[in-house]
N, C-alpha and C positions, 0 to 999 in steps of 0.2 A: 707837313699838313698845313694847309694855308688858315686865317682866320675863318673866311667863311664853312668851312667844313668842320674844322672844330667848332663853331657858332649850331650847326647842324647838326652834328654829332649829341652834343651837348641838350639844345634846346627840342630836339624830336622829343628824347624818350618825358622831360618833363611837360613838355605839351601834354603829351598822351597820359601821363601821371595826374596831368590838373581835369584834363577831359573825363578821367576815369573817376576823380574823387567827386566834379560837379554833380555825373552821371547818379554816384552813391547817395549823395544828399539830396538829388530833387527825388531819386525814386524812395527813400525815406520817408519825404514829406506825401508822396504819391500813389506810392504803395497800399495805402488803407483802398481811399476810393477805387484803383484798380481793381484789387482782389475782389471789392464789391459788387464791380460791376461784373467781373469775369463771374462769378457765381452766381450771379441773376442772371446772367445771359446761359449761364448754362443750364441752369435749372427752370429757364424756358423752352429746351431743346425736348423736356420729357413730356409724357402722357401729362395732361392737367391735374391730376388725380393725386400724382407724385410729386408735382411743382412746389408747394407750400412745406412739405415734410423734407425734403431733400435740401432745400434752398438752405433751411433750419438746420442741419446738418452739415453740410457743407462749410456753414460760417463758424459752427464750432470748431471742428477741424482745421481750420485757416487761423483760427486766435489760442490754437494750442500749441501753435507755432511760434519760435521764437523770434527765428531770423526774418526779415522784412524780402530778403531774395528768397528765402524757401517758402516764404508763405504765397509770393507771385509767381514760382516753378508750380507748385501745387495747384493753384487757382488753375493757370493754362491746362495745366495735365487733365482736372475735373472738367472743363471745359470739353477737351477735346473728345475724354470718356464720355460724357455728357452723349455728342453726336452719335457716339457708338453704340450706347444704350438705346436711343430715339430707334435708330437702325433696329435695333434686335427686336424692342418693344411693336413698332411699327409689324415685323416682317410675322411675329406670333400673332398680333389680331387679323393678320389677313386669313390664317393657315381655319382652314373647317375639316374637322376631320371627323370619322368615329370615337377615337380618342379624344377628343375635347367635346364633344356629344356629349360623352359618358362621365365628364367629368364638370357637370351641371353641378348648382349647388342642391337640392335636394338629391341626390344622388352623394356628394361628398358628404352632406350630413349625416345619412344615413350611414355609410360603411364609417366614417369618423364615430357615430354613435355606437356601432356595433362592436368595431375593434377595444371602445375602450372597456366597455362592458364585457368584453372577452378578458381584458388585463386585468380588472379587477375581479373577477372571477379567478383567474390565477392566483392572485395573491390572498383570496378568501379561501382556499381550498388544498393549496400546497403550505409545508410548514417554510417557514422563512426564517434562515440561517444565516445571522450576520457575524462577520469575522474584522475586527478582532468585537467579541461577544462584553466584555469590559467596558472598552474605549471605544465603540464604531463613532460616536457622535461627537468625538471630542473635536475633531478639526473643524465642525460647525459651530460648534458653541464656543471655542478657541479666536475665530477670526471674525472679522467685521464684510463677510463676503468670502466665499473659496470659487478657486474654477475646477468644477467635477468634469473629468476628463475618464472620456471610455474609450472604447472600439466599434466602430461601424459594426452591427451585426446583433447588438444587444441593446441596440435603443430599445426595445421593445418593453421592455421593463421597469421604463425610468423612476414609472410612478410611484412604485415601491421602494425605491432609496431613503428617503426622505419623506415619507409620508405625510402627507398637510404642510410640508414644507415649502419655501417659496423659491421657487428655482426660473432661474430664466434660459428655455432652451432657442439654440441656435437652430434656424430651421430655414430648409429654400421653399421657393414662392411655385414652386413647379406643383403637379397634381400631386404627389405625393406628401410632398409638404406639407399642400395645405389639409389632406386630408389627419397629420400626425396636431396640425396646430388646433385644428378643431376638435380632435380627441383631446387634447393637452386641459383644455378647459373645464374639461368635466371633473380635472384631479386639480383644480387650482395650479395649474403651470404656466408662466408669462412664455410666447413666444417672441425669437428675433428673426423677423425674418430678413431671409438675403437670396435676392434674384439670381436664378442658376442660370439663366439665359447666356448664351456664349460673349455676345455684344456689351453687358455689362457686368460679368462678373466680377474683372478686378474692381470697376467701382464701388457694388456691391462690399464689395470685400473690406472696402474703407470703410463705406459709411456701416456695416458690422462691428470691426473691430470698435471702432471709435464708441457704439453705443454700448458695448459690451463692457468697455473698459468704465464709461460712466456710470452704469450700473453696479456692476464692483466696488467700485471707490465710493458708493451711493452705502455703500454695505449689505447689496442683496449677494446674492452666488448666482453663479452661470454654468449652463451646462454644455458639452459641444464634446464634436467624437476627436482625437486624436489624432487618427490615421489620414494619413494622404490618402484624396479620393482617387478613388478605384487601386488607390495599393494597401493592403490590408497589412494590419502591424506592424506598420512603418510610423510611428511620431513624427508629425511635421512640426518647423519652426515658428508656426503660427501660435501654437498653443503657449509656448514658454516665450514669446515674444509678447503675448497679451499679459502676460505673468509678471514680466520686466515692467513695460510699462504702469499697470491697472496698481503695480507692487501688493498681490496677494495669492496665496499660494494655491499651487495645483492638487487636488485631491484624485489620485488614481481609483476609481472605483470595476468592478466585472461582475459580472450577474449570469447566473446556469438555473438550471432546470434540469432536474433528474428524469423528468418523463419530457421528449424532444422532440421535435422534426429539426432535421439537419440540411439543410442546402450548399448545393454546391456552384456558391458564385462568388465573385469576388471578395464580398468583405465577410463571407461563414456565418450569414445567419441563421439562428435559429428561434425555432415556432415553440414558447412550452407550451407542456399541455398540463390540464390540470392534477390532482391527487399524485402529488409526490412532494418535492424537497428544493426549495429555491436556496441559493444561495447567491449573498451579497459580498463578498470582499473589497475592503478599503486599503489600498497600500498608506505609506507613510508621504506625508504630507511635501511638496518638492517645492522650493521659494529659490525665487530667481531675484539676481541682485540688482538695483537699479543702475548701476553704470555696468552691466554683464557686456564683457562683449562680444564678437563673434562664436570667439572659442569655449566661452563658458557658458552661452545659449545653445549651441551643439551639445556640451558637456551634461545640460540638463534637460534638453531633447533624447537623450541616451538614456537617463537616468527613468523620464518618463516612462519610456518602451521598455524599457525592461523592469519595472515596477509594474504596470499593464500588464505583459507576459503570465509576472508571478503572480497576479491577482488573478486574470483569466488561468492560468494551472492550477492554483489552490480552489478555485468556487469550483470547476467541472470535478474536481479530485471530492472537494465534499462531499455533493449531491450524489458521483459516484461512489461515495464511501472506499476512495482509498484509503486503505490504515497508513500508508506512509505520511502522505501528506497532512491525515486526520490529526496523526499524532505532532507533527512541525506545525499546523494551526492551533493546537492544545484547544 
């Protein structure tokens, strides 16, 4: 091997070593203003409406960051959601339909006004059986914030968990949504809302978690369903991933009704009806560790669904008055 080739052999790979560290250091020094700009430029992309809240959003999620490369991976990715969103946002104000006819705001207020007045007539009217009947309040008055975790199909009853309590529920921006957010108000409930829209949901999905978790750590409780949408009693990783982070525990809560309408759709709602027997079941409280990793976020994904399960089988077992289960709830 002659000088010049070991001169090249040599001298490439530190070339590309000195090229690599400059690169490190100016994007160091460059990285703030970048990200800044990247998130003003994308939070120009939205409705006007959304601009100022998002933008505000977005910068916290960028300085919760540690690394100076994952805070400029992120910036681009919001960015690019950013145009996706615009798309989706865009593509619904064109659409005129029946369905957004009827989903006028004096029209939302009204069925909003009605339904909740239907749920507090539930809970004035059936007796209300909380399990465990000792202890149901302790994991509230125990933590600085809990995340109340159910199943799709029993939102219906939230209001009576925690009665005048302050709870912050997770809720989409679609018509049905917004009809649950505006009943929410009538029982003191804070809403979070997050865009169902095809175009931005994963964004969405950020800027949720991220307020959910400050909210926690703020010391209020949050409340949100468990299950993968459209797969019923399946615990997704979302829930015990907010848990890791926010570092405060999940409370598995299930709610029945002895007098019912049953449906058969995906996530098994049901309608109470009044003059019978409500019941509340609280599983045991599940805390996720902050360095959890894959397997142990799995491990209490598992632990959730099947805490969920034994609450949903113990409240329907109450309100039915099984003796078996009556007697294993004491």
């Amino acid at each position: 091997m002659g000088a010049v080739e070991l001169l090249a052999l040599i001298g490439f790979p530190l070339a590309v070593g000195l090229l690599g560290r400059w690169i490190a250091v100016e994007l160091g020094v460059w990285h703030d203003p970048i990200c800044n700009y990247l998130i003003r430029r994308a939070a120009k992309r939205l409705p006007g409406e959304h601009q100022a809240s998002s933008e505000a959003e977005w910068l916290a999620i960028i300085r919760d960051i540690r690394s100076p490369t994952s805070q400029l991976a992120h910036a681009i990715h919001l960015y690019l959601l950013a145009g996706r969103a615009r798309e989706a946002f865009e593509e619904a104000a064109h659409k005129t339909s029946r369905r957004q006819r009827f989903s006028s705001n004096a029209v939302l207020s009204l069925i909003a006004f009605l339904s909740a007045e239907y749920i507090r007539l539930l809970g004035l009217t059936n007796r209300i059986l909380r399990w465990p009947q000792d202890n149901f309040y302790q994991p509230f008055h125990d933590n600085e914030g809990v995340i109340v975790a159910l199943w799709h199909g029993q939102h219906f009853l939230v209001p009576w968990i925690v009665p005048g309590g302050k709870l912050n529920i997770l809720v989409a921006t679609n018509r049905d949504g917004e009809i649950v957010a505006r009943g929410s108000r009538f029982f003191g409930l804070n809403c979070i809302r997050c865009p169902a829209r095809p175009g931005g949901r994963e964004l969405s999905a950020v800027l949720a978690f991220n307020s959910m978790r400050r909210r926690l750590q703020a010391g209020e409780s949050v409340l949100m369903t468990a299950d993968v949408p459209k797969v019923a009693r399946v615990a997704s990783l979302g829930i015990v991933t907010l848990a890791k982070h926010a570092q405060r525990p999940i409370v598995p809560v299930a709610m029945a009704t002895s007098r019912r309408v049953e449906f058969d759709n995906w996530d098994r709602s049901c309608i109470g009806l009044p003059f019978g027997r409500m019941a509340i079941v609280r599983g045991d409280p599940v805390f996720v560790a902050p360095d959890a990793d894959h397997a142990a976020l799995e491990a209490a994904r598992l632990r959730v669904e099947e805490l969920l399960n034994s609450a949903t089988e113990r409240a329907y077992a109450l309100v039915d008055r099984n003796p078996d289960v009556e007697a294993i709830a004491g």
